[in-house]
VOPAGU-2260 file (C-alpha; in pm, 1 decimal, decimal comma):
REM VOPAGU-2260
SITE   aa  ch    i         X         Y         Z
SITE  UNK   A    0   -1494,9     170,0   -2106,6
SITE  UNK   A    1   -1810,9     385,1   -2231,2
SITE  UNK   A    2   -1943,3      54,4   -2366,9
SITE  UNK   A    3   -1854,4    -232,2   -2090,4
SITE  UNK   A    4   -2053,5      41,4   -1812,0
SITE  UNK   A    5   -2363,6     108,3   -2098,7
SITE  UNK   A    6   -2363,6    -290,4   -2085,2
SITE  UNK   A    7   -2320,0    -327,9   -1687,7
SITE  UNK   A    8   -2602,0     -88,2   -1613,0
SITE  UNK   A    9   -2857,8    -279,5   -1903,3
SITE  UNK   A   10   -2777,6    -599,8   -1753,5
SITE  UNK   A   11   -2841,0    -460,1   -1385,8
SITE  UNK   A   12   -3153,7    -321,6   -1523,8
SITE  UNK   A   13   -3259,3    -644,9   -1725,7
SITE  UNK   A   14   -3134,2    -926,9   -1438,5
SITE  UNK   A   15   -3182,1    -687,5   -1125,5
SITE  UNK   A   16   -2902,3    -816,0    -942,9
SITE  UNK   A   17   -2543,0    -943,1   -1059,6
SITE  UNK   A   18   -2253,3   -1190,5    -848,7
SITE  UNK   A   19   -1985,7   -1036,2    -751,9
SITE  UNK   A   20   -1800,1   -1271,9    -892,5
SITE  UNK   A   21   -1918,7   -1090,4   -1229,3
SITE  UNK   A   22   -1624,1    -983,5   -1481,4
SITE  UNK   A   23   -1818,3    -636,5   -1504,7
SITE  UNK   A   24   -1913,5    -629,7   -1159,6
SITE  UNK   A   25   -1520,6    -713,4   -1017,3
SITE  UNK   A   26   -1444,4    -400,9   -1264,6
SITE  UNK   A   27   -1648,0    -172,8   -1113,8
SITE  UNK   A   28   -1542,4    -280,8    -767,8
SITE  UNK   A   29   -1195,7    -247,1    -818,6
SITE  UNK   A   30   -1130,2       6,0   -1091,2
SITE  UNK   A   31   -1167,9     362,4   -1042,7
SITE  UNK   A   32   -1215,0     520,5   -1366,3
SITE  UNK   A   33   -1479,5     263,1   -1490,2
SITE  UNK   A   34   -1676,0     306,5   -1153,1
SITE  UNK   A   35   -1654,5     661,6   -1223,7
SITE  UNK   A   36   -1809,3     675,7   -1581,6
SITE  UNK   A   37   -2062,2     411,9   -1402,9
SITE  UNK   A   38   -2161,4     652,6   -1124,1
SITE  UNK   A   39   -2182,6     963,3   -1375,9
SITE  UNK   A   40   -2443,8     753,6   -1576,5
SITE  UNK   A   41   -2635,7     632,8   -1338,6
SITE  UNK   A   42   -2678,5     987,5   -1152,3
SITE  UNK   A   43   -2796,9    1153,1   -1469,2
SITE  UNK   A   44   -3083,5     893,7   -1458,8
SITE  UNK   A   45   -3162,2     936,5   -1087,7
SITE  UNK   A   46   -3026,5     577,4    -991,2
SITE  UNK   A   47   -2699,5     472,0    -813,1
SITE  UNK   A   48   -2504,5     140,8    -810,7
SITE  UNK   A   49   -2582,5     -38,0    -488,1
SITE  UNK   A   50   -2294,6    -284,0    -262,0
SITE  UNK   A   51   -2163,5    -399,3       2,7
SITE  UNK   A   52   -1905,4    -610,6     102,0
SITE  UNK   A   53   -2119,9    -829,2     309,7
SITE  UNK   A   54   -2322,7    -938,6      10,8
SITE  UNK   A   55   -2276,2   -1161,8    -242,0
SITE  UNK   A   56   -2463,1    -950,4    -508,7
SITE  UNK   A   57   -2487,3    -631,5    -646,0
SITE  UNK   A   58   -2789,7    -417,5    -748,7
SITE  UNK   A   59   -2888,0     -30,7    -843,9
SITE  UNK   A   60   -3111,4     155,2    -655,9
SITE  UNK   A   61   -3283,7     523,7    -660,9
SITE  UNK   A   62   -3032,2     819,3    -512,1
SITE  UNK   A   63   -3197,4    1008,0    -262,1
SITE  UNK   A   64   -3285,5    1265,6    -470,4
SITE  UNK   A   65   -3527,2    1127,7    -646,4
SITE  UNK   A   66   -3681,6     904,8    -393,9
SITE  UNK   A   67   -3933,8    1238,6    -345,3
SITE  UNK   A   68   -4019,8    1235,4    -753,3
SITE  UNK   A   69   -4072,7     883,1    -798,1
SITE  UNK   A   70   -4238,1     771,1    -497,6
SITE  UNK   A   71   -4426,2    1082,1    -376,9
SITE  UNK   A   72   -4601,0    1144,4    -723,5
SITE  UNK   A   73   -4893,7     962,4    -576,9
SITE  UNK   A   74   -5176,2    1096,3    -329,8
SITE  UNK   A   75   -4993,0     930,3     -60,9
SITE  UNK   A   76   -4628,8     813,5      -0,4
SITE  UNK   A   77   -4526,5     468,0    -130,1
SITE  UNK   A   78   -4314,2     348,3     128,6
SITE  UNK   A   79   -4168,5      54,7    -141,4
SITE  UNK   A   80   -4184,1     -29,6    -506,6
SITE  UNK   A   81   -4270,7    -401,7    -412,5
SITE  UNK   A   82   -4608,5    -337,6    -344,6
SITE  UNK   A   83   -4579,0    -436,0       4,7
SITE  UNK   A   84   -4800,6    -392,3     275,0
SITE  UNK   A   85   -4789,0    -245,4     640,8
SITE  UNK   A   86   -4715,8    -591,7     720,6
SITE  UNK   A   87   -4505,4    -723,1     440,8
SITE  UNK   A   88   -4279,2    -422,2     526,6
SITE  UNK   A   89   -4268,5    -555,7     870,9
SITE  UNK   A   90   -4188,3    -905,5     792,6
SITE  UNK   A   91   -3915,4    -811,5     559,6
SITE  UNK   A   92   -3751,2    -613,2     903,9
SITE  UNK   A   93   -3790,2    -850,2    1145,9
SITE  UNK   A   94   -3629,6   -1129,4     847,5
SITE  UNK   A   95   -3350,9    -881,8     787,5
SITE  UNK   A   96   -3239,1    -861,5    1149,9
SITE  UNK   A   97   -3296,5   -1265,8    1204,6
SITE  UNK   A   98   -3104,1   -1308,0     912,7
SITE  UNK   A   99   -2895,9   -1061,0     774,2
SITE  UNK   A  100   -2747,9    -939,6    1194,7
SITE  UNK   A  101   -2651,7   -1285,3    1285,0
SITE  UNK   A  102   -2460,6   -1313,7     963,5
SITE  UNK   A  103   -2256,1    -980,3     945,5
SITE  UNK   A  104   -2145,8   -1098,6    1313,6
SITE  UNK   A  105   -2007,4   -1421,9    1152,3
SITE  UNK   A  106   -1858,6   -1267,7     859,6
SITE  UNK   A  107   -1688,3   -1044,3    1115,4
SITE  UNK   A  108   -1521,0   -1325,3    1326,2
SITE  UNK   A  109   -1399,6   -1503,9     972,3
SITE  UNK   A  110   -1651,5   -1760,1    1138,0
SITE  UNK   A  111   -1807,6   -1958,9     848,5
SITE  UNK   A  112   -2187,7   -2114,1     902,6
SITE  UNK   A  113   -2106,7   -2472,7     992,5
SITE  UNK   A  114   -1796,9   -2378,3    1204,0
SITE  UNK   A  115   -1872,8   -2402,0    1632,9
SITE  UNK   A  116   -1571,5   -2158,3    1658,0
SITE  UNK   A  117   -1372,2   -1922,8    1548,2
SITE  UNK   A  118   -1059,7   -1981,5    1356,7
SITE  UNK   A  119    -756,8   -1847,7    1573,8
SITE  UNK   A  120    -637,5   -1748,5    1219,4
SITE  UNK   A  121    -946,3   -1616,8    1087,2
SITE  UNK   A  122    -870,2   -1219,8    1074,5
SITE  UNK   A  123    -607,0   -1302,6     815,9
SITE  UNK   A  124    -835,7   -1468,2     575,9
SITE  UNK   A  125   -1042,2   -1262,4     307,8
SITE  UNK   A  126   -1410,4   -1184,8     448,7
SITE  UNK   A  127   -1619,0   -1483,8     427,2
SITE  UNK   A  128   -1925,2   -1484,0     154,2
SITE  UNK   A  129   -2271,8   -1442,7     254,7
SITE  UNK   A  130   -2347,8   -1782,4      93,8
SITE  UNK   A  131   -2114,6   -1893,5     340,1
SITE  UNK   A  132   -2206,4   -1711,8     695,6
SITE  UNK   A  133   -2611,7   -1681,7     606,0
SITE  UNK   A  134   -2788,0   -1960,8     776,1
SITE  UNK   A  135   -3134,2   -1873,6     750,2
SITE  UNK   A  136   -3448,2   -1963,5     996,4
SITE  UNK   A  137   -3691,5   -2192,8    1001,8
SITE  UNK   A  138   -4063,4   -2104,4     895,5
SITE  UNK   A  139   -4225,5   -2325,2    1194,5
SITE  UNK   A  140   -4007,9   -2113,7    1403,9
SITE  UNK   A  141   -4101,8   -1803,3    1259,7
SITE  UNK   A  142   -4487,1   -1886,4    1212,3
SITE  UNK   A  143   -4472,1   -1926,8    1595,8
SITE  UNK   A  144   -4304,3   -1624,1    1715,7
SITE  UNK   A  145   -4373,5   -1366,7    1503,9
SITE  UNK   A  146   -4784,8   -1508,5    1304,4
SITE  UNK   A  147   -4961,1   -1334,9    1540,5
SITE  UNK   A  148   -4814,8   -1021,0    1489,0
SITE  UNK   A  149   -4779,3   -1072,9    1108,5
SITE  UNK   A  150   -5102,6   -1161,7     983,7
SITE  UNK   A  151   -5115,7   -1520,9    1100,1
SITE  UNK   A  152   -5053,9   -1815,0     893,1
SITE  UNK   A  153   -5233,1   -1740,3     601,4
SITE  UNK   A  154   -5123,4   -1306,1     571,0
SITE  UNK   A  155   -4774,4   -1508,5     673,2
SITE  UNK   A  156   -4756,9   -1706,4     366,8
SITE  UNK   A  157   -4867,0   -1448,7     102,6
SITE  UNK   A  158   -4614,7   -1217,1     217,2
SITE  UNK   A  159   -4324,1   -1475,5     220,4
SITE  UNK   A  160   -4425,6   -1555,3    -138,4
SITE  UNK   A  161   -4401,5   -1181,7    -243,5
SITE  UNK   A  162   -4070,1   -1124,4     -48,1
SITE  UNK   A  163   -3915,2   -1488,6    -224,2
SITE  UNK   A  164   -4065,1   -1351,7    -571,8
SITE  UNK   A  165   -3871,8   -1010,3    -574,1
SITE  UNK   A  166   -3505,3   -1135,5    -433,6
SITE  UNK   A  167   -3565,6   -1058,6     -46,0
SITE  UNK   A  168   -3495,9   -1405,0      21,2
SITE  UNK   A  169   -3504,5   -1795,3     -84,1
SITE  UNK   A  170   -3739,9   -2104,8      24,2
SITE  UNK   A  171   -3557,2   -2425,7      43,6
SITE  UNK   A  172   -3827,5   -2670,8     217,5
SITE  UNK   A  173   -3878,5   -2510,3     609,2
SITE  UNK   A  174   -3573,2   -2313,1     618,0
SITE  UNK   A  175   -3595,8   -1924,9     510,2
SITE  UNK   A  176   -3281,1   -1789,1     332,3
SITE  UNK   A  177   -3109,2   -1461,9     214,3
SITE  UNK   A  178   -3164,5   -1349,5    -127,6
SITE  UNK   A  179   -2983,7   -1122,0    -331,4
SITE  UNK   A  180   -3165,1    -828,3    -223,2
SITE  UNK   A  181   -3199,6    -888,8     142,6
SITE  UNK   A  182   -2861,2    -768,1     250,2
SITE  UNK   A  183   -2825,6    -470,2     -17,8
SITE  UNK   A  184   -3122,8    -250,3     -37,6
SITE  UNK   A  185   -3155,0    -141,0     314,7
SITE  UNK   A  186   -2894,3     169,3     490,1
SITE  UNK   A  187   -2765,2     -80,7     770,9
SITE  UNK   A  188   -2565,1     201,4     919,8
SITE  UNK   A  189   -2874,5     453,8     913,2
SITE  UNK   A  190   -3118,3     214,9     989,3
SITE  UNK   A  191   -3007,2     -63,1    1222,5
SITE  UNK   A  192   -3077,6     178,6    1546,0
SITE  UNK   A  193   -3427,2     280,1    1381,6
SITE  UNK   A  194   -3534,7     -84,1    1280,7
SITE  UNK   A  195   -3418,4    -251,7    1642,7
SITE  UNK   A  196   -3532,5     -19,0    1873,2
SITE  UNK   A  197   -3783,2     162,9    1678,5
SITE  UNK   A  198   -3997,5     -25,7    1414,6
SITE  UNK   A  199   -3975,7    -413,2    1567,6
SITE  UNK   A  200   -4024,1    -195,3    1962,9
SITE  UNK   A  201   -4324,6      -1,3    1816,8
SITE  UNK   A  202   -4447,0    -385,7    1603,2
SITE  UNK   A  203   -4383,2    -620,0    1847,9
SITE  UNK   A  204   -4366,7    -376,7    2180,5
SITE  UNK   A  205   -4003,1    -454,6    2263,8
SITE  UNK   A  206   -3907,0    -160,0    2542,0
SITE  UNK   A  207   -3682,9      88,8    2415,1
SITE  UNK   A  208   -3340,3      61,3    2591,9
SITE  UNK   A  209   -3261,9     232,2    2916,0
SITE  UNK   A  210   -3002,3     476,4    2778,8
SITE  UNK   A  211   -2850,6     742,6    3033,1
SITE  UNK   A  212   -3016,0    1040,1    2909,2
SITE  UNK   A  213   -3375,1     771,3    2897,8
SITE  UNK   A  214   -3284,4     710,7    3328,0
SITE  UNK   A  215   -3205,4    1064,8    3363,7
SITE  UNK   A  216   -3561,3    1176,1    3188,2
SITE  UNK   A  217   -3735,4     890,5    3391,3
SITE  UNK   A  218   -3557,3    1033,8    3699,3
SITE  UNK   A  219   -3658,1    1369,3    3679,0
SITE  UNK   A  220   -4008,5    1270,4    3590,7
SITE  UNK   A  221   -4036,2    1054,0    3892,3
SITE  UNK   A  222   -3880,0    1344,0    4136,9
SITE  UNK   A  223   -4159,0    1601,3    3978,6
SITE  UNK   A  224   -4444,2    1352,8    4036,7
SITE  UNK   A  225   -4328,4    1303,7    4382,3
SITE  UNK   A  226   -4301,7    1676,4    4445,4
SITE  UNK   A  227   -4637,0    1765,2    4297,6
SITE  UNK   A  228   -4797,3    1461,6    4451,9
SITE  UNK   A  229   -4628,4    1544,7    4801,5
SITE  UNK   A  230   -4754,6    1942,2    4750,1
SITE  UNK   A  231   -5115,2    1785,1    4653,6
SITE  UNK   A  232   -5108,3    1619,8    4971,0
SITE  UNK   A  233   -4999,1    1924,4    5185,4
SITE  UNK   A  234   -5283,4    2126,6    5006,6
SITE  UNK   A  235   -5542,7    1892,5    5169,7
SITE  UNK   A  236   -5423,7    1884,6    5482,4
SITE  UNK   A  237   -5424,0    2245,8    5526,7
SITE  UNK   A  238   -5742,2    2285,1    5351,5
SITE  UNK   A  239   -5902,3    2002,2    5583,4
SITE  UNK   A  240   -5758,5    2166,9    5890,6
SITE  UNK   A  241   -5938,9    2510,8    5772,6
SITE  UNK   A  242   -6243,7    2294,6    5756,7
């Protein structure tokens, strides 16, 4: 066991990301002692094995503990390891949520990619792959909906090439498509709220959504400014009937 999980985490290291599919990988999914002796290794080096059952892959990652040590040794913050940009950062959000949403809500429904409908039967059936949900988008279409916000064409392309060199995701002619990384290195349960209604509203100025507490707030700022506006308006009447 101490061997096959010294081997696992070297060829995680060495290849980045591993199938699931994997003999070691399928091990350390489904075997509790082995994941176990995997998990105690990778703490003591400050790194953690990284899944989900969404993706096709598997990867390792930083713990949270040492996010602070690695990436804060600098003058400033590195916000990524990829050497991304402001805007590289937000290309790879508004490509996860294109990409990455749309096909969790497949997987979901046991609908596969090139299906109209669902199968009435579907919920029985193991949860389709992401090779077989993920659709991808089409550059053109992206190019015209998101260049001006990303750089344009030519900030565009430089970025996709970076993204497509690390594992975010995969060129095949104009369509844009998941990588191994795309689906497994970012806290969809932590972030989804954060990245749709707070990093593509503040990017791309999408409003924020009218929650009940948001009305409420809005409400009671609108009464005040009619009260103060309505005392303002008493005050010069009197005053101009003193005059």
């Amino acid at each position: 066991m101490t061997e096959d999980a010294q081997i696992l985490i070297a060829r995680l290291l060495a290849h980045q990301t591993l199938r699931r599919e994997d003999k070691l990988v399928k091990r350390a999914l489904s075997d509790e002692n082995f994941r176990t002796d995997l998990d105690t290794r990778l703490k003591a080096c400050g790194m953690k094995f990284v899944d989900n059952v969404y993706a096709d892959y598997v990867t390792l990652a930083l713990t949270r503990d040492s996010e602070s040590k690695v990436f804060g040794t600098k003058e400033t913050w590195q916000n990524n390891n990829f050497g991304l940009a402001r805007d590289g950062v937000a290309l790879l959000v508004v490509l996860w949520s294109l990409i990455i949403l749309p096909k969790r809500e497949r997987q979901e429904a046991h609908q596969l990619a090139e299906e109209d409908q669902n199968d009435m039967f579907g919920k029985e059936k193991p949860l389709p792959r992401a090779e077989d949900t993920s659709i991808g988008i089409s550059y053109r279409a992206l190019l015209a909906d998101f260049g001006d916000k990303l750089g344009k064409k030519t900030r565009m392309d430089m970025n996709l090439g970076q993204l497509a060199r690390v594992g975010f995701i995969e060129r095949k002619g104009d369509m844009i498509l998941e990588g191994p990384l795309l689906d497994l290195l970012m806290d969809t349960d932590t972030l989804k709220d954060r990245i749709i209604n707070g990093a593509l509203s503040d990017i791309f100025h999408i409003p924020a959504p009218r929650t009940p507490a948001i009305i409420a707030s809005e409400t009671t700022a609108t009464e005040t400014a009619i009260t103060e506006a309505t005392a303002t308006e008493s005050d010069e009447e009197e005053a101009s009937d003193h005059d």
